[in-house]
Residue frames relative to the residue before (quaternion, step in Angstrom):
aa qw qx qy qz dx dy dz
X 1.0000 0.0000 0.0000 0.0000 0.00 0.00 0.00
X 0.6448 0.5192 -0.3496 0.4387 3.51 0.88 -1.53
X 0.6184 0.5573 -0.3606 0.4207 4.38 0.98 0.00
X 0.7435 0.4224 -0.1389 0.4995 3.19 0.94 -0.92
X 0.5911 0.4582 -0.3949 0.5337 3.61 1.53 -0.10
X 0.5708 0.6366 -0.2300 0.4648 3.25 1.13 -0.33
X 0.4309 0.5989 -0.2979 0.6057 3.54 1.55 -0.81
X 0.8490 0.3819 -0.2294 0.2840 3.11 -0.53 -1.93
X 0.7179 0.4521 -0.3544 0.3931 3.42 1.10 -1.39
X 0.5071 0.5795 -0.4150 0.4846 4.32 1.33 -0.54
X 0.6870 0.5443 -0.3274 0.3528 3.76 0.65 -0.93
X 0.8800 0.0413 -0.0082 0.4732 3.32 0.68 -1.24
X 0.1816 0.5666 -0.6398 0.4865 3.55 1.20 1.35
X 0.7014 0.5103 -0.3685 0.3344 3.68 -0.07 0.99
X 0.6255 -0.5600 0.3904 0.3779 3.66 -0.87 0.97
X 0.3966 -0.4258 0.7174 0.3830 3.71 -1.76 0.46
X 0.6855 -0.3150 0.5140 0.4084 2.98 -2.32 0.01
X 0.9458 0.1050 -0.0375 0.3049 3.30 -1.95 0.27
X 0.5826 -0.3455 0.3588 0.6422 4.19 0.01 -1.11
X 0.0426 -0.7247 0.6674 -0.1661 3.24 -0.36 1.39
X 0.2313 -0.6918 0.6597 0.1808 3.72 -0.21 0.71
X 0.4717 -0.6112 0.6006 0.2082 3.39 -1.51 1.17
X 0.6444 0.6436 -0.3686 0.1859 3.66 -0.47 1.46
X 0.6080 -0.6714 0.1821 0.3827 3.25 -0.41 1.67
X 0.4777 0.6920 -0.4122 0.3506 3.93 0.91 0.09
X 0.8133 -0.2352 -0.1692 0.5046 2.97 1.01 -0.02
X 0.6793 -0.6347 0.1708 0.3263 3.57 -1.12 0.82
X 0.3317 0.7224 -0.4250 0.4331 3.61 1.55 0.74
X 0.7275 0.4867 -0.0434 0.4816 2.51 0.88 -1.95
X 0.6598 0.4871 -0.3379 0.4617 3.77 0.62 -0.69
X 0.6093 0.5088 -0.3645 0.4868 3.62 1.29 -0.62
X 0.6468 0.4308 -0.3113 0.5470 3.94 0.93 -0.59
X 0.5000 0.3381 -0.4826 0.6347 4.27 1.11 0.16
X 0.5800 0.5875 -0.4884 0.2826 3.62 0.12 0.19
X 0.6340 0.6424 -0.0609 0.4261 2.35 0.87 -1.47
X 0.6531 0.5984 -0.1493 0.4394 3.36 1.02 -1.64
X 0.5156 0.6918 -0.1332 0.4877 2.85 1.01 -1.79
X 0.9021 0.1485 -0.1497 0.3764 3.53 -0.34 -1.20
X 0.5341 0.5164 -0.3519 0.5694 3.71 1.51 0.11
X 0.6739 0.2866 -0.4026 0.5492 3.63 0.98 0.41
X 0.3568 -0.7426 0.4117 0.3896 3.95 1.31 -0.04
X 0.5354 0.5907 -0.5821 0.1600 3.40 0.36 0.59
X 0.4466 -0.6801 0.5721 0.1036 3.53 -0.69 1.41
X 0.6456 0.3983 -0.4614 0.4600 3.86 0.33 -0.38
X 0.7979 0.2709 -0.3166 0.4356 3.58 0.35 -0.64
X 0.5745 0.3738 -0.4176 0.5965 3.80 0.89 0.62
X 0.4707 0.3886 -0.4551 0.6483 3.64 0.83 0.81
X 0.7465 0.4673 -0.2493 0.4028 3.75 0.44 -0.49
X 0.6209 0.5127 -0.3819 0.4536 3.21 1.01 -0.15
X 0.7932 0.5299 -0.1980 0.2253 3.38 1.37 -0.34
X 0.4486 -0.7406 0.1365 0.4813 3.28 0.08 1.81
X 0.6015 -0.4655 0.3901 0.5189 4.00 -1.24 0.21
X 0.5853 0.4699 -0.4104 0.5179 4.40 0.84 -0.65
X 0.4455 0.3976 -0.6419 0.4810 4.21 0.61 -0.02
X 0.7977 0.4958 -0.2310 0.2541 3.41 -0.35 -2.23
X 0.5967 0.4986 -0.4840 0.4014 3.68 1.31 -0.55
X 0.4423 0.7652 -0.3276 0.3340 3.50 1.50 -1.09
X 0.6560 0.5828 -0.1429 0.4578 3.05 0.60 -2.17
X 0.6691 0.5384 -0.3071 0.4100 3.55 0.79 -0.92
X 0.6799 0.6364 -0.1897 0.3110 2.75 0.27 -1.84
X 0.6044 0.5331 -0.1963 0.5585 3.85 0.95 -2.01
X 0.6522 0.4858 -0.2393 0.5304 3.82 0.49 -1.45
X 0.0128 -0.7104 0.6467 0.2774 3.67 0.27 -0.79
X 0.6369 0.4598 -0.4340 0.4412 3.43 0.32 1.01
X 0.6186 -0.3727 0.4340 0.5386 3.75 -1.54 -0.12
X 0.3841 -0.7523 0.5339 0.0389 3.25 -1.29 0.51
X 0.4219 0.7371 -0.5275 0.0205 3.74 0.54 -0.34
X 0.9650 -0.0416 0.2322 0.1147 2.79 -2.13 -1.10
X 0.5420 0.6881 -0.0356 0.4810 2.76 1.81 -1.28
X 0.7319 0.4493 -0.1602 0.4866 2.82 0.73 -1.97
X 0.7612 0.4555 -0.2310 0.3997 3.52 0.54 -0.87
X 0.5650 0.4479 -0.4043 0.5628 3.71 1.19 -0.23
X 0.6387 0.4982 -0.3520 0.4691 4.01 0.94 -0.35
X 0.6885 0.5806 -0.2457 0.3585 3.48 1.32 -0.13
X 0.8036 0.2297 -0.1714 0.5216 2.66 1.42 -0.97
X 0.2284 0.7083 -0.4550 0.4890 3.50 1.50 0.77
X 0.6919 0.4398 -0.1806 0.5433 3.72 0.87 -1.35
X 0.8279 0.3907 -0.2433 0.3206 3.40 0.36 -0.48
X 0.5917 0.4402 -0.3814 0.5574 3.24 1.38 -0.71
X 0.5264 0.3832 -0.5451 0.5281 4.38 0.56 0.62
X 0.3815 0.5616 -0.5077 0.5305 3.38 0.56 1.49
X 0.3291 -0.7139 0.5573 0.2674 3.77 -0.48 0.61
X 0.6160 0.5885 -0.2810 0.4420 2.88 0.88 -1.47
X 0.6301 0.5799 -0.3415 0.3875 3.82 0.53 -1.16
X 0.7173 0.4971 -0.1014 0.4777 2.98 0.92 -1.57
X 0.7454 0.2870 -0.2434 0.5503 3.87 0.88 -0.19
X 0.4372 0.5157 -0.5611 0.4776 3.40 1.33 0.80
X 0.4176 0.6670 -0.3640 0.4983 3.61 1.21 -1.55
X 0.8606 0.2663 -0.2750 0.3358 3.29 -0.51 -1.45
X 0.5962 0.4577 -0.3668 0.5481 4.33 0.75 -0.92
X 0.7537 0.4582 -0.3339 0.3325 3.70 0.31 -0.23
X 0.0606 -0.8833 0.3568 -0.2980 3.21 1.67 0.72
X 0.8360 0.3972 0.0197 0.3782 2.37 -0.19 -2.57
X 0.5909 0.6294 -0.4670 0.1914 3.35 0.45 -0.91
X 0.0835 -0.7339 0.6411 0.2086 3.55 -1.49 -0.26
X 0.6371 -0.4144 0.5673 0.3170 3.06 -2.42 0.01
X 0.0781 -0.8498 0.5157 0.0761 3.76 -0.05 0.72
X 0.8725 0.0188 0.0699 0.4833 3.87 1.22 -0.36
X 0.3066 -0.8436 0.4408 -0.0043 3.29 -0.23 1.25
X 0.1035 0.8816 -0.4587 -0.0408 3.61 -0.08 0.49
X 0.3490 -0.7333 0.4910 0.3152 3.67 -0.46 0.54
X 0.0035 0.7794 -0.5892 -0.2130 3.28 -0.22 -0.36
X 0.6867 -0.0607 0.0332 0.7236 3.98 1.40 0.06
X 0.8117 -0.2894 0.3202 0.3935 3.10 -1.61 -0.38
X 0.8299 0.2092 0.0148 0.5170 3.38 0.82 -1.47
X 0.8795 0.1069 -0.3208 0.3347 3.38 1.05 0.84
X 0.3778 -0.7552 0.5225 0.1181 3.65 -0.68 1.26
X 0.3161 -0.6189 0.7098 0.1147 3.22 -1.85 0.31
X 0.5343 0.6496 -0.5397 0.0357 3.58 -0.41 0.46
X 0.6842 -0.4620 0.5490 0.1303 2.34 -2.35 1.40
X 0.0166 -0.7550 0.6554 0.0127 3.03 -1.58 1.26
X 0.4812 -0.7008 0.4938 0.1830 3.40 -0.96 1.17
X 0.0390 0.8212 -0.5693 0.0008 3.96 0.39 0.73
X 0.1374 -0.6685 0.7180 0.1369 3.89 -1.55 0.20
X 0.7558 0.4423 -0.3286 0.3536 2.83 -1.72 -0.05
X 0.8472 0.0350 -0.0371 0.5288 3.92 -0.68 -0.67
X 0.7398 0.4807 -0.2232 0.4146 3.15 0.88 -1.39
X 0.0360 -0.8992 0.4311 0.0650 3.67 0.85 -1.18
X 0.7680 0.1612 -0.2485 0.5679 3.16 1.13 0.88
X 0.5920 -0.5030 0.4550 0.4352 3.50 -1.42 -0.01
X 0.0186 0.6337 -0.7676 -0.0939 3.43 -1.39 0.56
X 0.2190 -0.5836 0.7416 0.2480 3.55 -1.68 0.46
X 0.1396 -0.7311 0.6656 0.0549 3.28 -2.00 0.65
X 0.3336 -0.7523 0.5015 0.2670 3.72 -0.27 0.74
X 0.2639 -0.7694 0.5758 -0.0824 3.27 -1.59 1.06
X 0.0076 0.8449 -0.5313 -0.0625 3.64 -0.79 1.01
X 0.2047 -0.7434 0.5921 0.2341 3.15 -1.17 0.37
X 0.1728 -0.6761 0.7163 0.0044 3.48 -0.69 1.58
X 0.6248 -0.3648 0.6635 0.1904 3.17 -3.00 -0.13
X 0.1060 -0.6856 0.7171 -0.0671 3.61 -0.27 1.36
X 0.0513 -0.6086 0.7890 0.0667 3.64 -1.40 1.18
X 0.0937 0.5939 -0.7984 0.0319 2.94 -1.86 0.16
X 0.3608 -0.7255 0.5498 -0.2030 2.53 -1.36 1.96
X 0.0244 0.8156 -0.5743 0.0661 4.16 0.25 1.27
X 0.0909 -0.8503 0.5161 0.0483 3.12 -1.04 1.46
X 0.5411 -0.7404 0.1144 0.3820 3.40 -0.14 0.87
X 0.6452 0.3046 -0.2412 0.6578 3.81 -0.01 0.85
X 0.8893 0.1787 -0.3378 0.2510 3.08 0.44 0.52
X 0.5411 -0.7665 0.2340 0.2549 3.64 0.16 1.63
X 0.7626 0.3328 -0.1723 0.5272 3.86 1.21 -0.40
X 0.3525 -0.7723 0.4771 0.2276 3.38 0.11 2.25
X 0.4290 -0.5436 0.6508 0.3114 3.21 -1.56 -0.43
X 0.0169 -0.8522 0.5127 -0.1027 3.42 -0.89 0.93
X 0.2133 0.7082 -0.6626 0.1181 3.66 -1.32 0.25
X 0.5487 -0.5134 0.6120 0.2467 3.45 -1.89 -0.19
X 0.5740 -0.5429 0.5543 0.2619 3.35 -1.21 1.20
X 0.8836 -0.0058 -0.1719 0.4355 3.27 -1.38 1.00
X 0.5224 0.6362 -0.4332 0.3671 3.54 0.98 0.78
X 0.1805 -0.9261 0.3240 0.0688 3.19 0.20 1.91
X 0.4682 0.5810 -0.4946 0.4457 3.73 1.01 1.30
X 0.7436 0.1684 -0.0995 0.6394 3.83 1.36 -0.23
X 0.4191 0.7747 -0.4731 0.0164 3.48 -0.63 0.55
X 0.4165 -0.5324 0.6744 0.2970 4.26 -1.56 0.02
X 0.0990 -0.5564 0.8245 0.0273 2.54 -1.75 1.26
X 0.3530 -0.6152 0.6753 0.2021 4.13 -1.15 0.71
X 0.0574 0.8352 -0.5019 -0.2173 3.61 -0.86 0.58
X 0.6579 -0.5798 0.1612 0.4528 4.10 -0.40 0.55
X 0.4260 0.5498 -0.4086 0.5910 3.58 1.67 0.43
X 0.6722 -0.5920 0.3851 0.2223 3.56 0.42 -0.50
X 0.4442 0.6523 -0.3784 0.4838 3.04 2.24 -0.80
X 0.2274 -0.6748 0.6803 0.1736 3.82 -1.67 0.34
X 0.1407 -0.7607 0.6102 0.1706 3.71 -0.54 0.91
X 0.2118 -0.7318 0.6363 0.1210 3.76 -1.23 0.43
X 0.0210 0.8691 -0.4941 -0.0060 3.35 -0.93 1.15
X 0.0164 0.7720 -0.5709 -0.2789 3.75 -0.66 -0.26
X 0.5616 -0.6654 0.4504 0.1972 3.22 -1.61 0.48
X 0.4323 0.6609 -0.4249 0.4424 3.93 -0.64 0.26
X 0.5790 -0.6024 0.4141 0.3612 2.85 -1.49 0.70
X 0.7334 0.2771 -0.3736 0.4957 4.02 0.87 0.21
X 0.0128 0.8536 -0.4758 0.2119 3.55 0.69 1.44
X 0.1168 -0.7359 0.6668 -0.0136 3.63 -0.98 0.95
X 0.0727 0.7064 -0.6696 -0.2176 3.20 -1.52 0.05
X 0.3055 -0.7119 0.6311 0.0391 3.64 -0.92 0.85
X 0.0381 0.7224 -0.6884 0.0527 4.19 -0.69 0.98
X 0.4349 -0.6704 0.5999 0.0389 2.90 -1.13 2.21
X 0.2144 -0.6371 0.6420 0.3687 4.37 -0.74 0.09
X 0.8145 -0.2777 0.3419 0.3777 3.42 -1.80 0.18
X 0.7734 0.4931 -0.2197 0.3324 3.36 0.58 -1.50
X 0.7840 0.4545 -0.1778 0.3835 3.01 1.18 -0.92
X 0.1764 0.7246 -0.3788 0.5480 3.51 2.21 0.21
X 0.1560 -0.6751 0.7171 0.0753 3.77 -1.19 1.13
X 0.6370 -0.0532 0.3297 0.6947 3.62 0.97 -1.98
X 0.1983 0.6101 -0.7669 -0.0201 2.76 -2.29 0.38
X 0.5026 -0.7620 0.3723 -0.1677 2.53 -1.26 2.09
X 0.1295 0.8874 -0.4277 -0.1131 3.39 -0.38 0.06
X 0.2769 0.8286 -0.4481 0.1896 4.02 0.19 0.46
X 0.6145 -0.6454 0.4063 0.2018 3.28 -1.63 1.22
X 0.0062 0.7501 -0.6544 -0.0949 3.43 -0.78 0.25
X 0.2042 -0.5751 0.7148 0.3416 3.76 -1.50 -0.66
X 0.3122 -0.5671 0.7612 0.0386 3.15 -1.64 1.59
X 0.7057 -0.3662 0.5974 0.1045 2.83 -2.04 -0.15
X 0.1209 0.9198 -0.3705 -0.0457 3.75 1.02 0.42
X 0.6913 0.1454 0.2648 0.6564 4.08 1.10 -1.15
X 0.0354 -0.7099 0.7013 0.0541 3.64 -0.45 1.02
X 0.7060 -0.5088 0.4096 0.2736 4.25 0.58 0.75
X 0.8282 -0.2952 0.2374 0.4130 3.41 -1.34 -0.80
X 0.6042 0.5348 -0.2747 0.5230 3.11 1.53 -0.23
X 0.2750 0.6131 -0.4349 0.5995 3.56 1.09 0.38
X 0.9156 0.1864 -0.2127 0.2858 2.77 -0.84 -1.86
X 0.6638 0.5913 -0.3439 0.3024 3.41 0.83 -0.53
X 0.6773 0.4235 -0.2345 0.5540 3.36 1.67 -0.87
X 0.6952 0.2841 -0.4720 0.4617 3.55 1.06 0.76
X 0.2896 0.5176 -0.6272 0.5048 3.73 1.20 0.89
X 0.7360 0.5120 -0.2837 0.3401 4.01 0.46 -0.85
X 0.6875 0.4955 -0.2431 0.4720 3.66 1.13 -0.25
């Protein structure tokens, strides 16, 4: 794993093209909140950008859960590398050279990397349905992706919202109406498939 987090963070520690505003609307723009993201060190929201089929990935290679954790312990360790740290710093320059729909909700784009990397790699992006569920009193929403079948909301015709997760240590938990602040629903673009560079940097782990 600790190779392939390394990958991802060399790939997209790098500016969009031109003034790309840093925002998950589109998948330019979600590559400059990376970026953002990892020059301010918050690791939960550079864990968040990745789609829930990366993190199953992550799993899978790890033969274990994966989370948050694990990744903020990774790249803590790695950036006390110089070398890490003076890839970070030549990779600057790089750019997004080419954007490709491939549909509505998913893009190809082609970064233009120097230094370590020395070449273009493309990485495939999706834009999915992020819910998030705020119950009242209690400051940390619940959340997941629509048709993601390890975390999900079911709406019932009373108003109550049930939360569930999938696996063989599965729960479900059913919020009443009253106790419902909001529920949200909005698109973002994740991180979905980092390409040939994946596969090669999980032949390496």
């Amino acid at each position: 794993m600790r190779t392939l987090v390394i990958a991802l963070c060399l790939l997209l520690i790098v500016p969009a093209c031109g003034s790309v505003p840093a925002t998950r609307e589109t998948p330019e723009g979600t590559v400059e909140m990376f970026k953002v993201l990892h020059k301010q060190g918050d690791r939960a929201g550079e864990w968040d950008i990745l789609s829930p089929a990366f993190k199953r990935r992550l799993s899978q290679r790890a033969g274990r859960n994966v989370d948050v954790a694990d990744f903020e312990a990774v790249i803590e360790t790695m950036r006390q590398d110089p070398k890490v740290r003076l890839a970070e710093s030549l990779l600057q320059t790089a750019t997004v050279t080419n954007q490709e729909m491939i549909d509505d909700n998913t893009a190809r784009v082609t970064i233009r990397a120097g230094g370590p990397l020395g070449k273009s790699a493309t990485i495939t992006m999706r834009k999915l349905s992020r819910w998030e569920l705020v119950i009242v009193g209690d400051p940390q929403p619940y959340w997941g992706i629509v048709g993601d079948p390890d975390i999900g909301v079911e709406r019932g015709a009373d108003g109550s919202y049930t939360v569930w997760t999938g696996g063989v240590d599965g729960w479900r938990q059913t919020f009443g109406a009253s106790e419902v602040e909001s529920y949200t629903v909005t698109a973002q673009w994740y991180v979905d498939d980092l390409g040939e560079l994946e596969q090669s940097m999980m032949g390496a782990t």
